[in-house]
C-alpha positions as a Markdown table, in Angstrom:
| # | Residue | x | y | z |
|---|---|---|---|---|
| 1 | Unk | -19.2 | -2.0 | 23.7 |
| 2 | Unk | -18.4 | 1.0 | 21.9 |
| 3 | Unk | -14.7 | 0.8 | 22.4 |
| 4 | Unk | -14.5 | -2.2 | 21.3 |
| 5 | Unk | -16.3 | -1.8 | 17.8 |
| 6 | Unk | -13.4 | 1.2 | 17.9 |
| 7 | Unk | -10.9 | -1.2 | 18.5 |
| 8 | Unk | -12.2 | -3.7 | 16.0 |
| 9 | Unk | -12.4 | -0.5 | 13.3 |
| 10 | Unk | -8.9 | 0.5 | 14.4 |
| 11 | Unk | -7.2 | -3.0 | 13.3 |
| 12 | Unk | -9.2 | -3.8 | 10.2 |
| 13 | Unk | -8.2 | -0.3 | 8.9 |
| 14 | Unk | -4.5 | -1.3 | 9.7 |
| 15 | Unk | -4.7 | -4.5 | 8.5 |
| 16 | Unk | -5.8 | -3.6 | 5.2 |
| 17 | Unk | -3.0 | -1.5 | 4.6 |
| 18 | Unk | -1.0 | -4.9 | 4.6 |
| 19 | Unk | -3.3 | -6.1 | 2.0 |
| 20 | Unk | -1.8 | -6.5 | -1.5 |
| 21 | Unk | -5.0 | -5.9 | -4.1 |
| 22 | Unk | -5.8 | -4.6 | -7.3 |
| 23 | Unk | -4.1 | -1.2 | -8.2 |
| 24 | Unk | -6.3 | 1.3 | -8.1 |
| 25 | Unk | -6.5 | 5.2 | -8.2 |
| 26 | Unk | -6.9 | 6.5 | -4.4 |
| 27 | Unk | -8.9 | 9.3 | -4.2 |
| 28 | Unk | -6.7 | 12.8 | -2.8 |
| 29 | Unk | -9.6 | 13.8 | -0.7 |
| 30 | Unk | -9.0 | 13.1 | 3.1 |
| 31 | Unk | -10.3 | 10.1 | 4.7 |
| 32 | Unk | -13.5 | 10.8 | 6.6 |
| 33 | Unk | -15.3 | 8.6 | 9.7 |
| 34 | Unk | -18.9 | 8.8 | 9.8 |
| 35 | Unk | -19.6 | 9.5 | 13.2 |
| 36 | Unk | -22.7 | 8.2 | 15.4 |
| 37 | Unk | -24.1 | 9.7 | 17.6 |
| 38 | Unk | -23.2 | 9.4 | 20.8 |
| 39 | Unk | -25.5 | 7.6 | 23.4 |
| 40 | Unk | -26.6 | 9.6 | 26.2 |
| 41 | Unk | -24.6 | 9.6 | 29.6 |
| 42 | Unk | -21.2 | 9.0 | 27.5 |
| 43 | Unk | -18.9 | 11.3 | 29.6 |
| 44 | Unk | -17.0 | 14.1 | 28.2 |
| 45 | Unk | -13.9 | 12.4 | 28.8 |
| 46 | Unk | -14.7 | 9.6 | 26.9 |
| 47 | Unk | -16.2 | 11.5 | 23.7 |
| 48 | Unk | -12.6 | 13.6 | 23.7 |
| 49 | Unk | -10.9 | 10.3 | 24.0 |
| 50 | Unk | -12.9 | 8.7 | 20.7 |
| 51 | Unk | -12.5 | 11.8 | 18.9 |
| 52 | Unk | -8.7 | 11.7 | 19.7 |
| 53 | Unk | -9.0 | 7.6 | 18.4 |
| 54 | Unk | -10.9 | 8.6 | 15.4 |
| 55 | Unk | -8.2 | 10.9 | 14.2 |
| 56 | Unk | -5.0 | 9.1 | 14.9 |
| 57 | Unk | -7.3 | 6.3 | 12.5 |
| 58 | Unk | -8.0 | 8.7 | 10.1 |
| 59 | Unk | -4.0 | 9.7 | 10.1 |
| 60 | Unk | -3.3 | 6.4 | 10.1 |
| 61 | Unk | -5.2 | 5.6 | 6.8 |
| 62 | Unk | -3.7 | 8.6 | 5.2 |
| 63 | Unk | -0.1 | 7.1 | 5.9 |
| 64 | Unk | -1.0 | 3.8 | 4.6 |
| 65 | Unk | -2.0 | 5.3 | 1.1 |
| 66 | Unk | 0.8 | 7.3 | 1.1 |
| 67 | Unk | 2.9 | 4.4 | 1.4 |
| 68 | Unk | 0.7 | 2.3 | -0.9 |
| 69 | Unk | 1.3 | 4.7 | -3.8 |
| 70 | Unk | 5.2 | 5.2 | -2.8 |
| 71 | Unk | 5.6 | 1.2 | -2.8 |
| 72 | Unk | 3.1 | 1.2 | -6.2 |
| 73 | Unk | 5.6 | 3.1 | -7.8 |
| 74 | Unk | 8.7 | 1.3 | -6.9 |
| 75 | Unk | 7.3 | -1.8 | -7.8 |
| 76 | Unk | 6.7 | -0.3 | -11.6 |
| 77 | Unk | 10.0 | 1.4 | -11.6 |
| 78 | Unk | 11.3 | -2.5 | -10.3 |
| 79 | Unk | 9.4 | -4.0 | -12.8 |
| 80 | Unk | 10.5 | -1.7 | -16.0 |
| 81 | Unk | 14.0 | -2.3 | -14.3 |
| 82 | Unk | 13.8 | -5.7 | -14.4 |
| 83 | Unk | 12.4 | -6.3 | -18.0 |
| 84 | Unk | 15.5 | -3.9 | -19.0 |
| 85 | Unk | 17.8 | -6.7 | -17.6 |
| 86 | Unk | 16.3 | -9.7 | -19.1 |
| 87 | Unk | 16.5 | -7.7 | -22.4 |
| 88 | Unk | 20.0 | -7.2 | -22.3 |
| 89 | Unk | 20.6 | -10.6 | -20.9 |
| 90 | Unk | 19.0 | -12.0 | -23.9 |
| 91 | Unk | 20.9 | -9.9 | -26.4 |
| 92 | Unk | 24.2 | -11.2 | -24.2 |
| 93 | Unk | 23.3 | -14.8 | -24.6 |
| 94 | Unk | 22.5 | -14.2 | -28.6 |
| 95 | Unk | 26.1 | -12.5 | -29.1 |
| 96 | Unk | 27.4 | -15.5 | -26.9 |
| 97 | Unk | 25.8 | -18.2 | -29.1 |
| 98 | Unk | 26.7 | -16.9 | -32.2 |
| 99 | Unk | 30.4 | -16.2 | -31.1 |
| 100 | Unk | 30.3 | -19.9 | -30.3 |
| 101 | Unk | 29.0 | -21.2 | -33.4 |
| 102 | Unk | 31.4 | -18.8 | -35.4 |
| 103 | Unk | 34.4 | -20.6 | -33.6 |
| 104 | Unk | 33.2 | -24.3 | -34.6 |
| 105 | Unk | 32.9 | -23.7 | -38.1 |
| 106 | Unk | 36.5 | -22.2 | -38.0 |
C-alpha cells in the first residue's frame, strides 16, 4: 500500500516537471518530503529502500527546476531574439516599399 502511494508520488512529481505553467520564482532552498511515520513491523530493509526512493525524488525535483529555469531563460532570450528579427524585417520591407514606389514615379 505504501509503495504504491510512493510510486503514485514518484510520477506526479515527474510529470509535473513536463507541465508548462505560469512563471514563477522557485524557491533556492532544497526540496523537502515530509515523512510519516513508519507503521510498525515495516522491516529495516524496506525503510532503507524508501529512504533511498525518497531521495532519488527529491534529486529528481531538484533537476526538473534546474532545467525549468535553464529552458525559462532560453525561451526569453528566444523571444527577445525573435522580436529583434521581426523588427528588422519590418524596417527591410519599409526600405523595400519605398524603393519601389521611388522607381514608379521615375
Amino acid at each position: 500500500m505504501f509503495e504504491r502511494a510512493l510510486s503514485v508520488l514518484i510520477l506526479a512529481a515527474l510529470s509535473g516537471c513536463a507541465t508548462q505553467g505560469e512563471l514563477q520564482a522557485v524557491p533556492e532552498t532544497p526540496v523537502e518530503i515530509p515523512v510519516e511515520p513508519t507503521p510498525i513491523g515495516r522491516a529495516p530493509a524496506d525503510i532503507q529502500k524508501i529512504n533511498a526512493l525518497e531521495r532519488q525524488l527529491a534529486e529528481k525535483q531538484r533537476h526538473c527546476l534546474v532545467d525549468k529555469r535553464r529552458l525559462e531563460a532560453a525561451l526569453k532570450d528566444n523571444q527577445k531574439q525573435a522580436d529583434e528579427l521581426q523588427k528588422k524585417l519590418d524596417a527591410l520591407l519599409a526600405i523595400d516599399r519605398e524603393l519601389r514606389s521611388s522607381k514608379k514615379n521615375r
